[in-house]
C-alpha positions as CSV (number, residue, x, y, z in Angstrom):
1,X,157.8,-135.3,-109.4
2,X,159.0,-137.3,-106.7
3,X,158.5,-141.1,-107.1
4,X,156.2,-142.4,-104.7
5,X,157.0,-146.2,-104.2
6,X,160.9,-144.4,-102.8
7,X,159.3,-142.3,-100.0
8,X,156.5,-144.7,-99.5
9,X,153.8,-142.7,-99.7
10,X,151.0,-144.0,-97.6
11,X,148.2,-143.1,-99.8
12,X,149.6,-144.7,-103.7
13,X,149.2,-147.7,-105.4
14,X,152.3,-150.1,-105.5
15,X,151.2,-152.4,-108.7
16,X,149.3,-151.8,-111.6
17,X,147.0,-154.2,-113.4
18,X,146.5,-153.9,-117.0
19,X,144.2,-155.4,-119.1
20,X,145.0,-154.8,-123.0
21,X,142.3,-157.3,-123.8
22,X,138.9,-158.5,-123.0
23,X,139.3,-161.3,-125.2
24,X,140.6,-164.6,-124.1
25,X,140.8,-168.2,-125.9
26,X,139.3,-170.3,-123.2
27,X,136.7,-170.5,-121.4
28,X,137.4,-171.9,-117.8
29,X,134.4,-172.7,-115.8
30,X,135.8,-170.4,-112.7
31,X,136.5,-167.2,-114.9
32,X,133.6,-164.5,-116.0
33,X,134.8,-165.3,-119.3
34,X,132.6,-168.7,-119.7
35,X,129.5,-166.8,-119.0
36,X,127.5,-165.8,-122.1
37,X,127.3,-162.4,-120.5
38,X,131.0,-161.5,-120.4
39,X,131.6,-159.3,-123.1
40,X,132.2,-155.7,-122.6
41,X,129.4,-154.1,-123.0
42,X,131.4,-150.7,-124.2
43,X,132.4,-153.2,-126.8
44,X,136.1,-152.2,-126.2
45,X,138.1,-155.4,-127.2
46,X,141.5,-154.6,-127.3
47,X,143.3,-151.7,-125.6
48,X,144.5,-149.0,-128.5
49,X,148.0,-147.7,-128.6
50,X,147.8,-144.4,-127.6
51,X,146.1,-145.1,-124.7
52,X,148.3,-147.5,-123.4
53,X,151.6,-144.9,-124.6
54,X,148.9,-142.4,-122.8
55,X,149.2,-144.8,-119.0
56,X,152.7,-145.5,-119.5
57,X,153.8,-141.7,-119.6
58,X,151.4,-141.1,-116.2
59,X,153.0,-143.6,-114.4
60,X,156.6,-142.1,-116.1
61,X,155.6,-138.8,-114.7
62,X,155.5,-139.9,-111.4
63,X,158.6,-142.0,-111.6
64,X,156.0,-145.3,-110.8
65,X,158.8,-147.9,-110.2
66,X,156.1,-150.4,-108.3
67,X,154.9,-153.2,-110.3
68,X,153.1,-153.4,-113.8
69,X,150.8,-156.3,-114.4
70,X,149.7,-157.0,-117.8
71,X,147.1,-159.2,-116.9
72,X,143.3,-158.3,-116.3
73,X,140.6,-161.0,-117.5
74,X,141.6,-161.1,-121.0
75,X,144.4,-163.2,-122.8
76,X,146.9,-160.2,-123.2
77,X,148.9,-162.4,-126.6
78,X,145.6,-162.0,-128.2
79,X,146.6,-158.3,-128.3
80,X,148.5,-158.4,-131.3
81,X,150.3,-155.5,-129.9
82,X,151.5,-157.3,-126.8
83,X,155.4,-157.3,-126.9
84,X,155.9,-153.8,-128.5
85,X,153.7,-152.8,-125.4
86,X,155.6,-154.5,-123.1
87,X,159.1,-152.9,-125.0
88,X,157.6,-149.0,-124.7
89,X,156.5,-150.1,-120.4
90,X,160.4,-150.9,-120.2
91,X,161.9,-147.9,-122.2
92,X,159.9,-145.6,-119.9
93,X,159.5,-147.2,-116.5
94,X,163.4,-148.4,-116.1
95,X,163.0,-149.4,-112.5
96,X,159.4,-150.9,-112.8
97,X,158.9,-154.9,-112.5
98,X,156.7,-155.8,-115.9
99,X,155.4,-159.0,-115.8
100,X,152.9,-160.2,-118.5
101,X,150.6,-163.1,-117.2
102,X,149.5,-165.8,-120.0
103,X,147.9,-168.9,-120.2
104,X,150.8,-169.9,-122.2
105,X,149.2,-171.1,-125.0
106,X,150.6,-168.8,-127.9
107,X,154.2,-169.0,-126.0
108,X,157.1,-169.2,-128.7
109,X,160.8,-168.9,-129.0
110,X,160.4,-165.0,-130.0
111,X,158.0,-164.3,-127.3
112,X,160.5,-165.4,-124.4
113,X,163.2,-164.1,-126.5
114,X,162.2,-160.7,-126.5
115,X,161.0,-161.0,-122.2
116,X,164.6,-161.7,-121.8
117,X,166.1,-159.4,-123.9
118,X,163.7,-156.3,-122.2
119,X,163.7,-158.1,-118.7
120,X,159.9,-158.9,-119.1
121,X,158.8,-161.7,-116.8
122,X,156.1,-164.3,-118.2
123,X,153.8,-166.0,-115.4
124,X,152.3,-168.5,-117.3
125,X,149.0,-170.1,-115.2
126,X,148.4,-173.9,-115.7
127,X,144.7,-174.7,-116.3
128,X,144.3,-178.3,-117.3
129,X,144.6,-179.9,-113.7
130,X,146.8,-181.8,-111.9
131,X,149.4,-179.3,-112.7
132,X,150.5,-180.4,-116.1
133,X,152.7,-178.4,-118.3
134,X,151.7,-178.4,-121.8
135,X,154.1,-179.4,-124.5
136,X,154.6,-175.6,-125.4
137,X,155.5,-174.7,-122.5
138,X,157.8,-177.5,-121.4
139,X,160.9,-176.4,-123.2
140,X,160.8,-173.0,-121.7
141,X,160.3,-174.1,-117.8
142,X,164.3,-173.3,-117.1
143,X,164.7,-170.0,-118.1
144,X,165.2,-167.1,-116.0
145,X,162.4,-165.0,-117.1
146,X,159.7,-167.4,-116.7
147,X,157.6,-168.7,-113.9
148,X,154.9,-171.5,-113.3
149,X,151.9,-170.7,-111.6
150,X,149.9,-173.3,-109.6
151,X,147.1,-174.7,-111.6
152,X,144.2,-172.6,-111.2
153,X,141.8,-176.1,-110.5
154,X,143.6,-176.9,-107.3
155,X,144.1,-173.2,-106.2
156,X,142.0,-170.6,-103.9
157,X,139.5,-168.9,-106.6
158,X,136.9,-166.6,-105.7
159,X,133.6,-166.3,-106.8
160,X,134.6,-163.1,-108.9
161,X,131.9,-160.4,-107.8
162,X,129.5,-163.4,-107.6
163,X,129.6,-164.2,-110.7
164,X,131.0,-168.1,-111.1
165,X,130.4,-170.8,-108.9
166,X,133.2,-171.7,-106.4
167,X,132.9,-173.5,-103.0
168,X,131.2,-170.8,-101.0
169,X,133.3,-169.6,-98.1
170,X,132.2,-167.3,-95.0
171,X,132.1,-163.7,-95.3
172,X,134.6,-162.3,-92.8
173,X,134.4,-158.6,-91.8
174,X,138.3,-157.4,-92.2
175,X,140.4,-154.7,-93.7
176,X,140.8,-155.3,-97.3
177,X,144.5,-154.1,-99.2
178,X,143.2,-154.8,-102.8
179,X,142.1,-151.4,-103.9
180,X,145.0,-149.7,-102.0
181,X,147.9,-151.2,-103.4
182,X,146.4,-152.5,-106.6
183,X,145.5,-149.7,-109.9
184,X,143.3,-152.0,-111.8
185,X,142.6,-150.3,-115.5
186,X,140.6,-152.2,-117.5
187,X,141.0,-152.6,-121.4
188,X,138.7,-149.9,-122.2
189,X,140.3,-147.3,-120.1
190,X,138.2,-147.3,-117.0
191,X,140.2,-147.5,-113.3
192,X,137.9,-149.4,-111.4
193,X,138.1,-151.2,-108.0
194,X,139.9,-154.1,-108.0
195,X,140.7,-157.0,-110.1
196,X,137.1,-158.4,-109.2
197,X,135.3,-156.1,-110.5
198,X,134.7,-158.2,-114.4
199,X,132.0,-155.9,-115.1
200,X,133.1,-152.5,-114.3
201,X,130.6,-151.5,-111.9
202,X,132.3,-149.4,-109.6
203,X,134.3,-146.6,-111.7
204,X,136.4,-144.1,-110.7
205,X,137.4,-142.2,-114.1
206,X,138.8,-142.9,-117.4
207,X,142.9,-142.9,-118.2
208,X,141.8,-141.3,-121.9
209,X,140.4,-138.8,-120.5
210,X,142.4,-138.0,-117.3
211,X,145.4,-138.6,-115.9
212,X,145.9,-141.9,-113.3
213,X,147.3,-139.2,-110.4
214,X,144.0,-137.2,-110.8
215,X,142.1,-140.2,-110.9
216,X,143.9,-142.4,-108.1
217,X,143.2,-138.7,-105.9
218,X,139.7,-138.2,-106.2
219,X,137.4,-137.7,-103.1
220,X,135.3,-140.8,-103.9
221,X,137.9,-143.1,-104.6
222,X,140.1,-142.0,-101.9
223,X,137.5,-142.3,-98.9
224,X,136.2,-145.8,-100.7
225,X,139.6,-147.4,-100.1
226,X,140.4,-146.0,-96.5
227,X,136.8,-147.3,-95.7
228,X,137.6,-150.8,-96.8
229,X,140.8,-150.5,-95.0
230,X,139.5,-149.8,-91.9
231,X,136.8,-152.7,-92.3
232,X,133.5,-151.0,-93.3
233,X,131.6,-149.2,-95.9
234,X,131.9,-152.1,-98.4
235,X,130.3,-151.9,-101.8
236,X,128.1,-154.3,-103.1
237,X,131.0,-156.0,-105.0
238,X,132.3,-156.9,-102.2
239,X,129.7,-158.7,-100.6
240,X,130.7,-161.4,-102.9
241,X,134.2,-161.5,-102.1
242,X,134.7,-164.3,-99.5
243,X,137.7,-164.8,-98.3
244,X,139.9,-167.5,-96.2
């Protein structure tokens, strides 16, 4: 198959975002994950093997060489599985930037080792204010393959689908580029939305079940993002998504 980020294919995701986890070790007052609520109600902690091998060969099949997040709302180092994932994402998708983002905390020599050695960035987000770097994290600041986010209590949040409480902003009507350019899979296989969509309410299809080209073409999904492109026909979701 051709690869669609090359001919630029109006009408394809550009980046992926992965979530291998629901799980995460803290509990910051701005994330989902503080709320008693949070957990998945499928259940579905951690992402299996075979169904992440099973994403990896769809986006292989269409020669995806766009950007692969391993991210979502979880902790993705909680996956046990984390760096052999990240190893099979670079053996098949050669041309494909992988980053893994972290909150650093379970950050080692062997983690950033292996990054480098399969040209794996780590985006490591600071969450104790005032942008200070933790001890652990310190000694890797320098190398190539990993990068310092701004701390997330003097950053832009949002209120997540409405979910946490963050200075309320004005709903502006206006095209939104989320769901076009991002593929948000969650960690128990369902392609929702976008990446504020923490409880999975608006689903599109399974990647278990069906392939992300199949999905990604649906009629639903298809005429949901070229609505929100074009500035109407938001879902309920998005009614919570203010915006600068």
């Amino acid at each position: 198959m051709e690869n669609y980020i090359e001919r630029k294919e109006k009408d394809f995701f550009r980046v992926v975002d992965l979530e291998i986890t629901s799980l995460c070790n803290r509990t910051c007052v701005y994330c989902p994950q503080s709320k008693k609520e949070s957990e998945n109600k499928e259940g579905v902690k951690h992402m299996s093997e075979n169904m992440y091998k099973k994403i990896i060969s769809d986006l292989a099949e269409i020669n995806f060489s766009g950007s692969l997040m391993i991210a979502g709302f979880g902790e993705p180092f909680l996956n046990k599985n984390v760096m052999k994932f990240a190893q099979i994402a670079r053996e098949k998708l050669k041309n494909t930037l992988i980053v893994i983002y972290t909150n650093g905390d379970f950050l080692n020599e062997d983690i950033v080792s292996i990054s480098k050695r399969n040209n794996v960035g780590l985006y490591i987000t600071l969450h104790d204010g005032k942008n200070k770097i933790p001890k652990n994290i310190q000694r890797f600041k320098r190398e190539k393959n990993v990068f310092l986010r701004r701390d997330m209590k003097n950053s832009y949040l949002t209120t997540v689908g409405g979910i946490v409480n963050v200075k309320k902003k004005e709903l502006k009507k206006r095209r939104c580029v989320r769901a076009q350019l991002v593929l948000t899979i969650r960690s128990s296989g369902d392609v929702v939305l976008c990446c504020e969509d923490f409880y999975s309410t608006n689903r599109y299809g399974n990647v278990e079940k069906e392939s992300i080209e199949d999905i990604w073409k649906k009629k639903k999904f298809a005429q949901t993002r070229k609505d929100l492109l074009r500035g109407k026909g938001r879902v309920k979701l998005c009614e919570f998504c203010f915006q600068d």
